[in-house]
C-alpha positions in Angstrom: 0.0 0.0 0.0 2.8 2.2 0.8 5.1 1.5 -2.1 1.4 2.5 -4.5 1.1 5.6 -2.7 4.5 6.6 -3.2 4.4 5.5 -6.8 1.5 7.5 -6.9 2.6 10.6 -5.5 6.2 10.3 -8.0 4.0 10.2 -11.1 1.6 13.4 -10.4 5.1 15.2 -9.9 6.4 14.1 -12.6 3.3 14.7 -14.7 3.1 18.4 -13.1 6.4 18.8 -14.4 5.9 17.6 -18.0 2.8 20.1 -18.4 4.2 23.0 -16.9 7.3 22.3 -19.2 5.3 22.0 -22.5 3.1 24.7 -21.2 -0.9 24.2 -21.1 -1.7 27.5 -21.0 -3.4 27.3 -18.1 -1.8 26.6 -13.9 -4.6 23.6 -13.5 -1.3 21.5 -13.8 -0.6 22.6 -10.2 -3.6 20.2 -9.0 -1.2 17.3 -10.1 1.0 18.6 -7.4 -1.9 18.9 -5.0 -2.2 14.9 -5.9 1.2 14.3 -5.3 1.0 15.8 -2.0 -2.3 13.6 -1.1 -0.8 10.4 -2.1 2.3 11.1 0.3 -0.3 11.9 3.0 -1.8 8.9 2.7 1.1 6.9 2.7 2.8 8.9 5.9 -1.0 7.9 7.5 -0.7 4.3 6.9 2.6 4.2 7.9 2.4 5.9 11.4 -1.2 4.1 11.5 -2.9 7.9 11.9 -5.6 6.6 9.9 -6.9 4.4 13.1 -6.7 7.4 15.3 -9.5 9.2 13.6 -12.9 8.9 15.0 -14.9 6.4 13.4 -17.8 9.4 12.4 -15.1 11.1 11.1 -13.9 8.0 8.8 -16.8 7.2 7.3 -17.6 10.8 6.5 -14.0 11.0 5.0 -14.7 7.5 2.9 -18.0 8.5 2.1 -16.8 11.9 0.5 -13.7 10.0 -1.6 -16.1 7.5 -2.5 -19.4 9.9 -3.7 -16.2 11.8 -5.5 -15.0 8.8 -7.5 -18.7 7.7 -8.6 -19.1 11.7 -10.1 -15.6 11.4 -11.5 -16.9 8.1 -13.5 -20.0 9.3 -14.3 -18.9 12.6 -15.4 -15.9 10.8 -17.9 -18.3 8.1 -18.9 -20.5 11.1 -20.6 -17.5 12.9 -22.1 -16.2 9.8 -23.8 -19.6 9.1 -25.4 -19.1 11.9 -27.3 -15.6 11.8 -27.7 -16.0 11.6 -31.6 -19.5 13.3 -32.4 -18.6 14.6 -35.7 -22.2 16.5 -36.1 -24.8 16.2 -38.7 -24.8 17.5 -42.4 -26.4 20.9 -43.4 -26.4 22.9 -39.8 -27.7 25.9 -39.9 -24.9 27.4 -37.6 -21.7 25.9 -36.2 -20.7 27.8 -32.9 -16.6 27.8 -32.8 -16.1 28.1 -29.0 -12.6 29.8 -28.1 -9.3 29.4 -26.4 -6.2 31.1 -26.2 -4.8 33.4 -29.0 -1.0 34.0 -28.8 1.1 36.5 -30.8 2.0 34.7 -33.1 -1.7 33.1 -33.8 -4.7 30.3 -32.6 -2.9 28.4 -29.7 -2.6 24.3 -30.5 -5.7 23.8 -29.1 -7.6 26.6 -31.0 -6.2 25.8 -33.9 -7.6 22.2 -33.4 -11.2 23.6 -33.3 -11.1 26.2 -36.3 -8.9 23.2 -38.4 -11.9 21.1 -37.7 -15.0 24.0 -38.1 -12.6 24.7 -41.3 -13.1 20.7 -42.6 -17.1 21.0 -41.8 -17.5 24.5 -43.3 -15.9 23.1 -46.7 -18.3 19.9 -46.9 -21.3 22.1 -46.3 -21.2 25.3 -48.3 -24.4 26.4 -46.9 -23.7 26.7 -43.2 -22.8 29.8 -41.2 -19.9 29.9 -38.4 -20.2 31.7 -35.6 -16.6 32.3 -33.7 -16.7 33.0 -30.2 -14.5 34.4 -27.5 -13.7 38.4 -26.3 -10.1 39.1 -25.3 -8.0 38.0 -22.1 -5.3 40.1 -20.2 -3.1 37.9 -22.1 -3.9 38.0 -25.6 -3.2 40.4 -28.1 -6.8 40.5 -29.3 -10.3 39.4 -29.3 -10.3 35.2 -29.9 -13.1 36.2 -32.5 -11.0 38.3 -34.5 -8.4 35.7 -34.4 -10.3 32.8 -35.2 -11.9 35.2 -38.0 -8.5 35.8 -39.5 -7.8 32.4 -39.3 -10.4 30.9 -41.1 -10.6 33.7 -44.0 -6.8 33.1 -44.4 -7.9 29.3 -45.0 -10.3 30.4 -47.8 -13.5 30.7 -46.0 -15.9 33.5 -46.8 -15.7 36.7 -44.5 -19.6 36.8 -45.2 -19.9 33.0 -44.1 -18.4 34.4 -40.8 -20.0 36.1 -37.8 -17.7 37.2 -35.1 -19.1 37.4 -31.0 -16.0 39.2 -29.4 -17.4 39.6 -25.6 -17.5 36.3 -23.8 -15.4 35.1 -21.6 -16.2 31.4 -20.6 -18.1 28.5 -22.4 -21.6 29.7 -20.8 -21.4 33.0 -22.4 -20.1 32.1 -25.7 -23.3 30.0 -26.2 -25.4 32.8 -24.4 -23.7 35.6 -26.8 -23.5 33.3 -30.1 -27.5 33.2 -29.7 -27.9 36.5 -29.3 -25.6 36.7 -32.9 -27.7 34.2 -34.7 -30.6 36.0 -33.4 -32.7 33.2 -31.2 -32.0 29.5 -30.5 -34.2 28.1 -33.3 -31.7 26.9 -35.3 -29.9 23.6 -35.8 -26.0 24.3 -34.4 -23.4 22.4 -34.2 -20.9 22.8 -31.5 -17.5 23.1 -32.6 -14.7 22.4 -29.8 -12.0 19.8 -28.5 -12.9 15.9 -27.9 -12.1 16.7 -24.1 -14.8 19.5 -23.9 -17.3 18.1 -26.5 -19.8 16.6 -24.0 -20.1 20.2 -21.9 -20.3 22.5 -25.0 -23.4 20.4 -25.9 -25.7 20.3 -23.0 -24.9 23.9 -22.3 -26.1 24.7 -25.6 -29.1 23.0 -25.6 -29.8 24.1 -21.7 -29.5 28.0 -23.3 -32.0 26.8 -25.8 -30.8 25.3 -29.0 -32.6 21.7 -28.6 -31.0 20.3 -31.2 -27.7 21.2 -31.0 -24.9 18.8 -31.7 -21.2 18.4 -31.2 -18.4 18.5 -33.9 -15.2 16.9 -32.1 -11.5 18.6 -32.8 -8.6 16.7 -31.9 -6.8 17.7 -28.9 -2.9 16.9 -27.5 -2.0 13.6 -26.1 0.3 15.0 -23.7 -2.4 17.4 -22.3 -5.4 14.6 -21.9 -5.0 13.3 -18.4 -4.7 17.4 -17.4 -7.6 17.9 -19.7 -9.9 15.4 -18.4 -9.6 16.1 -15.0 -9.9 19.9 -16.0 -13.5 18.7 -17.9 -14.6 16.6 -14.1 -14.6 20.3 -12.2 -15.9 22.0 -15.5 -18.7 19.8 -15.3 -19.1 20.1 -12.2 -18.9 23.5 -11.8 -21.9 24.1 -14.3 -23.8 21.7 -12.6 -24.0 24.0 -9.4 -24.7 26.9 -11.4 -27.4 25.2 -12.8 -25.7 25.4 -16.6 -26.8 21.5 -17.1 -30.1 20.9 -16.3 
């Protein structure tokens, strides 16, 4: 049990490591550390049999809230990987590009993934619109819209096939503010984003209004997946308080 934990604990460091060396634009890496630090908890409670000193209330509360945590986490993956691949339907109406990070030199890798894949749908059906959304962070040298916009025109799409919402700044509101942009949630959508984040885009769509909405899955980096995942759990959850699911 202790030699696990400790194995454990040496792999989310090392993991930590590899993602805040390649850089995943975002410090939810750090929670690899937290994991690290857990696992070495556990291990220093086994060993010094601390675990035994708890009262029992207090144990079964503990095992209770790791176990209720595990079944979410299960749940919560089990949905994301059913749409791991959704790749749509033909002839939408509207696909909604959700953003990400735009760096000075362009559409970060995982950006790029979306608009390469909204790029692959808009050429097999001339007739759909694209909607790209995201407004500007602290960090970025403009709006993800305009970036995404620039992108896909440089690609060969149609400005006029392009509609830009430059003022959200989370999933939620790019749904919200793409509806507002179309002009009412009546139309079919497709959903335009990484596998990872497929799932989520989807039922916040159709939880804004558009009933029918549908995912279109982009690729996403291997190295980033475990961080990405785990990232998705407490998105998921997240919404779920706020009452952005249901």
């Amino acid at each position: 049990m202790i030699g696990l934990c400790i194995l454990a604990a040496f792999l989310c460091f090392l993991y930590c490591f590899i993602v805040f060396r390649i850089r995943s634009g975002s410090s939810f890496y750090l929670i690899w550390g937290l994991g690290g630090l857990f696992f070495i908890g556990v291990a220093l409670m086994v060993k010094f049999d601390w675990w035994s000193q708890f009262p029992l209330l207090l144990r079964r509360v503990i095992c209770g809230v790791l176990l209720a945590g595990v079944l979410a986490f299960v749940v919560a993956e089990g949905c994301i990987f059913a749409h791991y691949r959704d790749q749509g339907r033909p002839d939408l109406d509207y696909i909604i590009v959700l953003g990400a990070q735009m760096k000075e030199r362009g559409p970060s890798v995982v950006l790029q993934f979306r608009l390469d894949a909204a790029y692959d749908y808009l050429i097999a059906n001339e007739n759909t619109l694209c909607v790209v959304s995201g407004g500007q962070g602290p960090n970025e040298p403009c709006t993800e819209a305009q970036g995404m916009y620039d992108y896909l025109v440089e690609k060969g799409i149609s400005p006029e096939r392009i509609l830009m919402e430059d003022k959200s700044t989370d999933t939620s509101e790019n749904i919200a503010f793409s509806a507002e942009v179309i002009g009412g949630t009546d139309k079919d959508v497709g959903i335009v984003t990484n596998n990872f984040h497929v799932f989520r885009g989807m039922m916040l769509a159709r939880h804004a209004g558009f009933e029918n909405a549908c995912g279109i899955s982009a690729r996403s980096n291997i190295y980033f997946q475990p961080n990405n995942l785990v990232r998705e759990f407490f998105g998921i959850m997240k919404d779920l308080v706020c009452g952005n699911l249901i």
